[in-house]
SEMISE-376578 format. One record per atom (N, C-alpha, C, CB): atom name; y, z, x; residue in three letters. Coordinates in steps of 0.1 Angstrom, whole numbers. Each point is the difference from the previous one (the first is absolute). Glycine has a CB too. Layout:
<pt><atom>CA</atom><north>Y</north><up>Z</up><east>X</east><type>ALA</type></pt>
...
// end
This chain:
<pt><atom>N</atom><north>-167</north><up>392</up><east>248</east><type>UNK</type></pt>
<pt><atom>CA</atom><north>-3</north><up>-14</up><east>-1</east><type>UNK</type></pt>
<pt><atom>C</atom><north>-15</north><up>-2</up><east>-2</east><type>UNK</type></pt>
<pt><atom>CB</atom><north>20</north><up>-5</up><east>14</east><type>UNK</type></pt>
<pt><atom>N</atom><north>-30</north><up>14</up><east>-8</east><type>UNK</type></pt>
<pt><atom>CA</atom><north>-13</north><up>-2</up><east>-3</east><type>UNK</type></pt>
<pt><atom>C</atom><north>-3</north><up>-2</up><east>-14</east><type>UNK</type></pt>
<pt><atom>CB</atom><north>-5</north><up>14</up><east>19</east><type>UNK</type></pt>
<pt><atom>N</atom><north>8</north><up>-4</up><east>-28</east><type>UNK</type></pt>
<pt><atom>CA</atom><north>-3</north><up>4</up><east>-12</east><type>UNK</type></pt>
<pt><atom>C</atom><north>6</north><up>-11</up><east>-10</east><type>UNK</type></pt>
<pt><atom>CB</atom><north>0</north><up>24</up><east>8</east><type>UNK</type></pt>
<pt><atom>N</atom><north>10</north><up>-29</up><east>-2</east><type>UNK</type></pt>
<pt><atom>CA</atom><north>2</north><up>-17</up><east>-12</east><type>UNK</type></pt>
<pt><atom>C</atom><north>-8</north><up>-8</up><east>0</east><type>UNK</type></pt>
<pt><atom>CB</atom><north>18</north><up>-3</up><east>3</east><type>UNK</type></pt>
<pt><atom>N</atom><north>-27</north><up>-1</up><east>13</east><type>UNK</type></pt>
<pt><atom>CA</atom><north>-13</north><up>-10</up><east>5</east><type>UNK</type></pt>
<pt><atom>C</atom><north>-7</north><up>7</up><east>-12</east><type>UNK</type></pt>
<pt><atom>CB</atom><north>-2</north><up>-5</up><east>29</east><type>UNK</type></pt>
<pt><atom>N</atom><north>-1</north><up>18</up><east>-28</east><type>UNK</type></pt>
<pt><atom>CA</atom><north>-10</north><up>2</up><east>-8</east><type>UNK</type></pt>
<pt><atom>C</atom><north>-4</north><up>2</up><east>-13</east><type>UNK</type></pt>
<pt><atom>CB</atom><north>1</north><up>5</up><east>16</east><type>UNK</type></pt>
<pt><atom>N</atom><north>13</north><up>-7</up><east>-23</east><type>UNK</type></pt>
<pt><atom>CA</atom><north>4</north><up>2</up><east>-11</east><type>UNK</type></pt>
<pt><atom>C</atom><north>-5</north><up>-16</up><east>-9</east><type>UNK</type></pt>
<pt><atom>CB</atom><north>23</north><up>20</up><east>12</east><type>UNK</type></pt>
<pt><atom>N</atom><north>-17</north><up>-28</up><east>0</east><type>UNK</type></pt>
<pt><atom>CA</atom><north>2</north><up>-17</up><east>-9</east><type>UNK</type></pt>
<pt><atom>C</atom><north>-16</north><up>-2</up><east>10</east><type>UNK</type></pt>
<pt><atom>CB</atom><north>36</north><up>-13</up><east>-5</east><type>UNK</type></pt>
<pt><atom>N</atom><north>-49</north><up>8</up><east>3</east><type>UNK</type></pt>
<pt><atom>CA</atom><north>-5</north><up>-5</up><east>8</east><type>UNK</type></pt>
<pt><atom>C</atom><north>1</north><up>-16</up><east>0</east><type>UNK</type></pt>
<pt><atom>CB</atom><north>-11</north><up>21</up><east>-1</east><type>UNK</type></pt>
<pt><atom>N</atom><north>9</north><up>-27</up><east>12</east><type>UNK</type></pt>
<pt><atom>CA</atom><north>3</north><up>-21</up><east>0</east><type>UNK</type></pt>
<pt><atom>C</atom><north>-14</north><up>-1</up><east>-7</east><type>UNK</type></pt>
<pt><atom>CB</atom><north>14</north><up>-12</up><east>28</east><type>UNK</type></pt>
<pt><atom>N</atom><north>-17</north><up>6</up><east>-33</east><type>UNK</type></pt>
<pt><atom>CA</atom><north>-16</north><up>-6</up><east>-8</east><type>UNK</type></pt>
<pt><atom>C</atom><north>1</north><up>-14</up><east>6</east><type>UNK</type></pt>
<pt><atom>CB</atom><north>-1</north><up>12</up><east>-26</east><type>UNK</type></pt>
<pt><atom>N</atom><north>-5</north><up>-12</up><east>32</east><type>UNK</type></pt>
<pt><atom>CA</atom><north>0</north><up>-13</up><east>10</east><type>UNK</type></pt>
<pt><atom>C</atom><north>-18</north><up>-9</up><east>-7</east><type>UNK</type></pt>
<pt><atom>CB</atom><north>16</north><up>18</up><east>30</east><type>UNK</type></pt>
<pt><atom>N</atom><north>-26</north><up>-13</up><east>-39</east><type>UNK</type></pt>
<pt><atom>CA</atom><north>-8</north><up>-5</up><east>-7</east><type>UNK</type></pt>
<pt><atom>C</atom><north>1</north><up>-3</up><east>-10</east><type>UNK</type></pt>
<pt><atom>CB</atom><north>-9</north><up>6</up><east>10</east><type>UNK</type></pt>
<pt><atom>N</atom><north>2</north><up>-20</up><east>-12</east><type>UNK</type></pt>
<pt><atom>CA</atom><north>3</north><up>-8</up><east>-10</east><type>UNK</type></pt>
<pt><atom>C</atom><north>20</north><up>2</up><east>-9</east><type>UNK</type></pt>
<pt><atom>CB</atom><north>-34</north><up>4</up><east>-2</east><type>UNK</type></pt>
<pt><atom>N</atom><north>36</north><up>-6</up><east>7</east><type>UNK</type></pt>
<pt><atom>CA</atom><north>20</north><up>-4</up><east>0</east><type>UNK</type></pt>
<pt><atom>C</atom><north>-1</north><up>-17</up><east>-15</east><type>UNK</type></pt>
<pt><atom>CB</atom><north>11</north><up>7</up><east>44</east><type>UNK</type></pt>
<pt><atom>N</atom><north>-3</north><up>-4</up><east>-52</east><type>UNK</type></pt>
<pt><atom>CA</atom><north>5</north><up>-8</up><east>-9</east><type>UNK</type></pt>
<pt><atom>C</atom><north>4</north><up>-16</up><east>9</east><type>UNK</type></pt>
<pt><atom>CB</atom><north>9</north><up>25</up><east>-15</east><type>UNK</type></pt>
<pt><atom>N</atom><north>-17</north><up>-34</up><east>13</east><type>UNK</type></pt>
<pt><atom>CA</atom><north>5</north><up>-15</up><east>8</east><type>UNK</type></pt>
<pt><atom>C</atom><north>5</north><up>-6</up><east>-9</east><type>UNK</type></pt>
<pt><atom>CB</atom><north>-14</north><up>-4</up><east>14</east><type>UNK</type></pt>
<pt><atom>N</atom><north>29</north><up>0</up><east>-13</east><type>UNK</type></pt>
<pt><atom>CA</atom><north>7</north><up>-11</up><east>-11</east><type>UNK</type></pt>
<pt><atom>C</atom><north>2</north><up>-16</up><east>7</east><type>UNK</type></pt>
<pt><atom>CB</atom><north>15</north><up>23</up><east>-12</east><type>UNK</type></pt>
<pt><atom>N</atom><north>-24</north><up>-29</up><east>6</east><type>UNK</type></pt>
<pt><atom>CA</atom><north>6</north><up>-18</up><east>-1</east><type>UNK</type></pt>
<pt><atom>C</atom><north>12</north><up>-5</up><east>-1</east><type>UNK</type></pt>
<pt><atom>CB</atom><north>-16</north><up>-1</up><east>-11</east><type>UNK</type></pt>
<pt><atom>N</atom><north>15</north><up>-1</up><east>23</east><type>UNK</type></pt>
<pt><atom>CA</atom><north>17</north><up>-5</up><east>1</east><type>UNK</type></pt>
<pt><atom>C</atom><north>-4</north><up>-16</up><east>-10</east><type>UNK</type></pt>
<pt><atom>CB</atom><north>12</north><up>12</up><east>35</east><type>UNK</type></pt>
<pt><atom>N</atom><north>-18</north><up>-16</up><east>-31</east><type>UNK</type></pt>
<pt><atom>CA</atom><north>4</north><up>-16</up><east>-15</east><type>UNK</type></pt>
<pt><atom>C</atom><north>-4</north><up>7</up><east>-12</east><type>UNK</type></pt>
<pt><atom>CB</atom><north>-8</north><up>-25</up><east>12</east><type>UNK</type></pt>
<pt><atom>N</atom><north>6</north><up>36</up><east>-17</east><type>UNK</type></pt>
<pt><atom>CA</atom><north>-5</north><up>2</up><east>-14</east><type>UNK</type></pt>
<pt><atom>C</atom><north>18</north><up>6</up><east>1</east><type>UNK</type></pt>
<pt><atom>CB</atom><north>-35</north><up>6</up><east>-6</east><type>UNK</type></pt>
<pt><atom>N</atom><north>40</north><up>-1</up><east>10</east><type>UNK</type></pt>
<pt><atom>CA</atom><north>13</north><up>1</up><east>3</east><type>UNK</type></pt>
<pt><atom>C</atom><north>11</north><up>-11</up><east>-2</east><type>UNK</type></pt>
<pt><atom>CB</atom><north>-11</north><up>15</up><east>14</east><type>UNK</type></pt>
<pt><atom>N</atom><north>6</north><up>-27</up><east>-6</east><type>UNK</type></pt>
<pt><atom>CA</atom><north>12</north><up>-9</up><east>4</east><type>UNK</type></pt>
<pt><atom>C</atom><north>-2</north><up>-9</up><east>-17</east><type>UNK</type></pt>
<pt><atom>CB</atom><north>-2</north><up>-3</up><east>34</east><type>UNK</type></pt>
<pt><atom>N</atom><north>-13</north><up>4</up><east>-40</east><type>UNK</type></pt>
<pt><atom>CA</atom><north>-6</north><up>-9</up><east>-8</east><type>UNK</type></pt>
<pt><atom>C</atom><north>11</north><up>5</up><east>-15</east><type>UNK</type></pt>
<pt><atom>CB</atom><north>-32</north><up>-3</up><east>14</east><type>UNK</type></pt>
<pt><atom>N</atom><north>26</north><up>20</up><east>-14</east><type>UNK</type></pt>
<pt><atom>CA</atom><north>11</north><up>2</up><east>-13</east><type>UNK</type></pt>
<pt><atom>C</atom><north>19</north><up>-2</up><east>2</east><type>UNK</type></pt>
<pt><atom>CB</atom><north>-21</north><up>19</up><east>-5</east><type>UNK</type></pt>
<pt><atom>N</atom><north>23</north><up>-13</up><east>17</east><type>UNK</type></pt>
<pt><atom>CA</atom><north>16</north><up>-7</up><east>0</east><type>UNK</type></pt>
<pt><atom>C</atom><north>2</north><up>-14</up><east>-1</east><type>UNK</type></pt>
<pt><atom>CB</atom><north>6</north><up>19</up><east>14</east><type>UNK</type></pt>
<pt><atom>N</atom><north>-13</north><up>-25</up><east>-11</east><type>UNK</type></pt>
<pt><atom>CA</atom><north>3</north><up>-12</up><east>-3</east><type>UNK</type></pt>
<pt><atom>C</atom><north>-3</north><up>-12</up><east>-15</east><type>UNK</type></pt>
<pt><atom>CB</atom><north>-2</north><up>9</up><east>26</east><type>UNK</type></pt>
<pt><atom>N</atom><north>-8</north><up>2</up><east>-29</east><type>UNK</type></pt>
<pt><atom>CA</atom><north>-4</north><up>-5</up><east>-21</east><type>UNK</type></pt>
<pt><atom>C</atom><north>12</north><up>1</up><east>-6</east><type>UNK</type></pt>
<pt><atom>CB</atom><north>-24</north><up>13</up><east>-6</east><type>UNK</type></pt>
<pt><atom>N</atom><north>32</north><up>4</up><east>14</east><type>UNK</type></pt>
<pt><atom>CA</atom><north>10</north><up>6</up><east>-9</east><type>UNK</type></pt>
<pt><atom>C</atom><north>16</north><up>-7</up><east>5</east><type>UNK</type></pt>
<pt><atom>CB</atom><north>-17</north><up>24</up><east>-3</east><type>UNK</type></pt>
<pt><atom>N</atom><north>14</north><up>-32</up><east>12</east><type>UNK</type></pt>
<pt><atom>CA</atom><north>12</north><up>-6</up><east>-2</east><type>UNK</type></pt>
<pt><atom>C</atom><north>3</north><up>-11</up><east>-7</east><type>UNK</type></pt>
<pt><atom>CB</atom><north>1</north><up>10</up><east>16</east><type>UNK</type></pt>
<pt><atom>N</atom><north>-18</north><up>-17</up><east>-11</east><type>UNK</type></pt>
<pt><atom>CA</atom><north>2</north><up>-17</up><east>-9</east><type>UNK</type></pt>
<pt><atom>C</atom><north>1</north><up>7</up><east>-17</east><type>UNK</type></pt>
<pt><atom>CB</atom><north>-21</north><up>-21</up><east>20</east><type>UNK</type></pt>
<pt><atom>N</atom><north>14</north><up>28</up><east>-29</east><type>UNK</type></pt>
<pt><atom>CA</atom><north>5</north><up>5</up><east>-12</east><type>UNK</type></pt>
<pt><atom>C</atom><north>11</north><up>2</up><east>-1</east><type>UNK</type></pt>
<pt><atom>CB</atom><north>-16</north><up>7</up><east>-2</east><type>UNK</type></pt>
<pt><atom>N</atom><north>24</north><up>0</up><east>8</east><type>UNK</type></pt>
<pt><atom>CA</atom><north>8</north><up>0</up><east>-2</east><type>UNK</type></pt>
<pt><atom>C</atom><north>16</north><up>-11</up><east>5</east><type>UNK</type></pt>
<pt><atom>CB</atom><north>-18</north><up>20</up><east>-4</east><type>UNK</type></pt>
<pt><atom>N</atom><north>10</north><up>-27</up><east>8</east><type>UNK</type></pt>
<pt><atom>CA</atom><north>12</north><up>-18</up><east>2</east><type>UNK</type></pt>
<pt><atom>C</atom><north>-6</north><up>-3</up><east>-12</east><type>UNK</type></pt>
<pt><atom>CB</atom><north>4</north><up>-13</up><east>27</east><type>UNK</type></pt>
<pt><atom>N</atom><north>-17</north><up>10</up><east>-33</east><type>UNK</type></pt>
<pt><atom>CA</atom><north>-4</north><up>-4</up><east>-13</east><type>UNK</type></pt>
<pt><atom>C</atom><north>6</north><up>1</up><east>-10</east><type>UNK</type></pt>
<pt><atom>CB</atom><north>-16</north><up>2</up><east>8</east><type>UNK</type></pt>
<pt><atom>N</atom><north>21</north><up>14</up><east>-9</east><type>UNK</type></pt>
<pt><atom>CA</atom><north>5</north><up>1</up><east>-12</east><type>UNK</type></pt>
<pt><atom>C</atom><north>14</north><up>-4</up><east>0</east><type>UNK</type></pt>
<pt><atom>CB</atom><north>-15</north><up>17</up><east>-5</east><type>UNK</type></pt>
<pt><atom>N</atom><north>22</north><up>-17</up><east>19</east><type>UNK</type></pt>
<pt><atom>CA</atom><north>13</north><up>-2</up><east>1</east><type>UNK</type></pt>
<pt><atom>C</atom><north>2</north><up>-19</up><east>-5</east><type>UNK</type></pt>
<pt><atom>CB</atom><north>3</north><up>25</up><east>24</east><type>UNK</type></pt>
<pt><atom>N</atom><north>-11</north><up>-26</up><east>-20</east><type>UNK</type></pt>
<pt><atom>CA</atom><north>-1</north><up>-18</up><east>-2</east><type>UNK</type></pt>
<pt><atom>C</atom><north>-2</north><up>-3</up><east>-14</east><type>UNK</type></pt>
<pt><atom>CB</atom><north>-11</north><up>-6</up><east>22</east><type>UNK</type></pt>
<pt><atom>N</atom><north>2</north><up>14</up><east>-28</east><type>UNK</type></pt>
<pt><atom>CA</atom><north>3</north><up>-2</up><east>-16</east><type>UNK</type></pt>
<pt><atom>C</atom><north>8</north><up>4</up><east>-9</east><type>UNK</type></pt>
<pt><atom>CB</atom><north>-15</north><up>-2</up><east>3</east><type>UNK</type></pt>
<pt><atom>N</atom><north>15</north><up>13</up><east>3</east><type>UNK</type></pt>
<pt><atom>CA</atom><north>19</north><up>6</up><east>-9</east><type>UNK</type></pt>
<pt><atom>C</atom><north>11</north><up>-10</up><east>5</east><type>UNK</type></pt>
<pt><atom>CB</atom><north>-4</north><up>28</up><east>2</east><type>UNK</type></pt>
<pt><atom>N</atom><north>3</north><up>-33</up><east>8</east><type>UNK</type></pt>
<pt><atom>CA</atom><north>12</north><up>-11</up><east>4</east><type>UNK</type></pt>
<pt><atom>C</atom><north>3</north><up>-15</up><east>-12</east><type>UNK</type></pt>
<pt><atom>CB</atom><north>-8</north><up>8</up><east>29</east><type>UNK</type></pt>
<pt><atom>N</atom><north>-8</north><up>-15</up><east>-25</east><type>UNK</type></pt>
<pt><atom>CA</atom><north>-4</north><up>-7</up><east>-10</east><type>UNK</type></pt>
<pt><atom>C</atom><north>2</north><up>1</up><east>-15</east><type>UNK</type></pt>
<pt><atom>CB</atom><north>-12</north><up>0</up><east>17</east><type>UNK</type></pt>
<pt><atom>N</atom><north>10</north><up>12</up><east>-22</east><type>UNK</type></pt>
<pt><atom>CA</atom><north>5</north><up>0</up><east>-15</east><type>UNK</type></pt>
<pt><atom>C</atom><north>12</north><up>6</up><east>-2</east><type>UNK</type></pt>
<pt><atom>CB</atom><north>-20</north><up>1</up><east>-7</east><type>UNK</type></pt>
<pt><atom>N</atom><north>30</north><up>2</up><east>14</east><type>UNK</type></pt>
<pt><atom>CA</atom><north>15</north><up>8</up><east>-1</east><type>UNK</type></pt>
<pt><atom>C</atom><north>6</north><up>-13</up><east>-13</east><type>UNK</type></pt>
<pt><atom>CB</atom><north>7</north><up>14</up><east>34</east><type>UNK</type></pt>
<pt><atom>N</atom><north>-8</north><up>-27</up><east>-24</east><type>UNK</type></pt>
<pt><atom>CA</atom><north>7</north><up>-8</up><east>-11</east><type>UNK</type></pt>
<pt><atom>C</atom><north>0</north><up>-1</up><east>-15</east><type>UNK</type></pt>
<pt><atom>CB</atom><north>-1</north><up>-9</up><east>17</east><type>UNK</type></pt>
<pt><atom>N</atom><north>-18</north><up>9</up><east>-18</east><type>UNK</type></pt>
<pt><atom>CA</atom><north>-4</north><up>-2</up><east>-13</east><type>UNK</type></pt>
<pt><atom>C</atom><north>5</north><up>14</up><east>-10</east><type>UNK</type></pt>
<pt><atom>CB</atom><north>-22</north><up>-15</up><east>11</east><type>UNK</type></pt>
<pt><atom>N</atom><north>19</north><up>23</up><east>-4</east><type>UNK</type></pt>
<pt><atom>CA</atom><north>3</north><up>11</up><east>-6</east><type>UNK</type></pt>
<pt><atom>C</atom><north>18</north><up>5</up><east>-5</east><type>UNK</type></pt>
<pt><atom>CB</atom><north>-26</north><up>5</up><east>14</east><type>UNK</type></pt>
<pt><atom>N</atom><north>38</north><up>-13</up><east>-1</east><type>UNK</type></pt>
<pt><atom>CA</atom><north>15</north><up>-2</up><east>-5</east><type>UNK</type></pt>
<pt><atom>C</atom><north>-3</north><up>-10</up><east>-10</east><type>UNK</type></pt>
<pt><atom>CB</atom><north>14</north><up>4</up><east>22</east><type>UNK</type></pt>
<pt><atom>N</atom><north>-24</north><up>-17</up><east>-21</east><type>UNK</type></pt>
<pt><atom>CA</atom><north>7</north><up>-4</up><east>-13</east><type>UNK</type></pt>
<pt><atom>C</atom><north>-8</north><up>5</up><east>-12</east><type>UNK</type></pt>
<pt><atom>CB</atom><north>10</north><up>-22</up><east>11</east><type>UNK</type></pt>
<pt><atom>N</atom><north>-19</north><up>31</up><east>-13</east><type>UNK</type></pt>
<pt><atom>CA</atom><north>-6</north><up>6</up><east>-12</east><type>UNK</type></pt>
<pt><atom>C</atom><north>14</north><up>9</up><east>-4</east><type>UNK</type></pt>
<pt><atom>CB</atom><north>-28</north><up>1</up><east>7</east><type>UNK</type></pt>
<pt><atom>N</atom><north>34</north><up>2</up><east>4</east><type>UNK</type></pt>
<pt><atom>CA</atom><north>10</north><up>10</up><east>-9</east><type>UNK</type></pt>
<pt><atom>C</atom><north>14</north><up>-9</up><east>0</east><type>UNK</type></pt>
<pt><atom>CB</atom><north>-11</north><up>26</up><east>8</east><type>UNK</type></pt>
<pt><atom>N</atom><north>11</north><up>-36</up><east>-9</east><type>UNK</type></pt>
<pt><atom>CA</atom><north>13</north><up>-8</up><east>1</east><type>UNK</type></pt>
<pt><atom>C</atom><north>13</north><up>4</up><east>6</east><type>UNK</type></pt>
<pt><atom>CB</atom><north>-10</north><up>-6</up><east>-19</east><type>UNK</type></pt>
<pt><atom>N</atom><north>1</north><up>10</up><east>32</east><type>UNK</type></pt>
<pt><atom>CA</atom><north>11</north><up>3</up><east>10</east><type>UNK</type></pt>
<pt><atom>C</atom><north>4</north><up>-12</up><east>13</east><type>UNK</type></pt>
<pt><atom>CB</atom><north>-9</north><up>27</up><east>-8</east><type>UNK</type></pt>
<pt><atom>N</atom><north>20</north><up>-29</up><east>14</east><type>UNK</type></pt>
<pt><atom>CA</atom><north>-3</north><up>-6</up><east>12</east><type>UNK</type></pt>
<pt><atom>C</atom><north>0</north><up>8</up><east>11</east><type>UNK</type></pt>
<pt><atom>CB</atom><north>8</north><up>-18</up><east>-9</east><type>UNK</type></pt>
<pt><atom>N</atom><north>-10</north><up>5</up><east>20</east><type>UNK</type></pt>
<pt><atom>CA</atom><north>-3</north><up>8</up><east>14</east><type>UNK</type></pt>
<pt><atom>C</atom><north>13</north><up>6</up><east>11</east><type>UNK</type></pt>
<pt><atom>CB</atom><north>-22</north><up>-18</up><east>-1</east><type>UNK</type></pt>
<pt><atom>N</atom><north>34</north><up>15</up><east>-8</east><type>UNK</type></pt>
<pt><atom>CA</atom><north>15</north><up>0</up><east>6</east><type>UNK</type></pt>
<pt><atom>C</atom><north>2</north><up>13</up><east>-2</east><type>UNK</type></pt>
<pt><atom>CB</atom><north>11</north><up>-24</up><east>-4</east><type>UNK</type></pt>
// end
């Protein structure tokens, strides 16, 4: 068991700090984008049934 400690050492200086709101900030861009697009594809479904002279039934 020694030889695994010594194998992997912990690096306990200077360690990677992640931003939890630079975190919360992008999941949350990426969801309102994507209700955005859902709301505009919703918005033109009709225009675009009656471009093809289809109905909604």
């Amino acid at each position: 068991m020694a030889s695994v400690a010594a194998e992997f050492p912990v690096v306990t200086s200077k360690t990677a700090t992640v931003n939890p709101w630079l975190i919360a900030t992008t999941v949350t861009l990426a969801t309102f984008m994507e209700l955005l697009d859902t709301a505009i594809a919703n918005v033109s479904l009709p225009h675009i049934a009656g471009g093809l002279a289809t109905s909604s039934q």
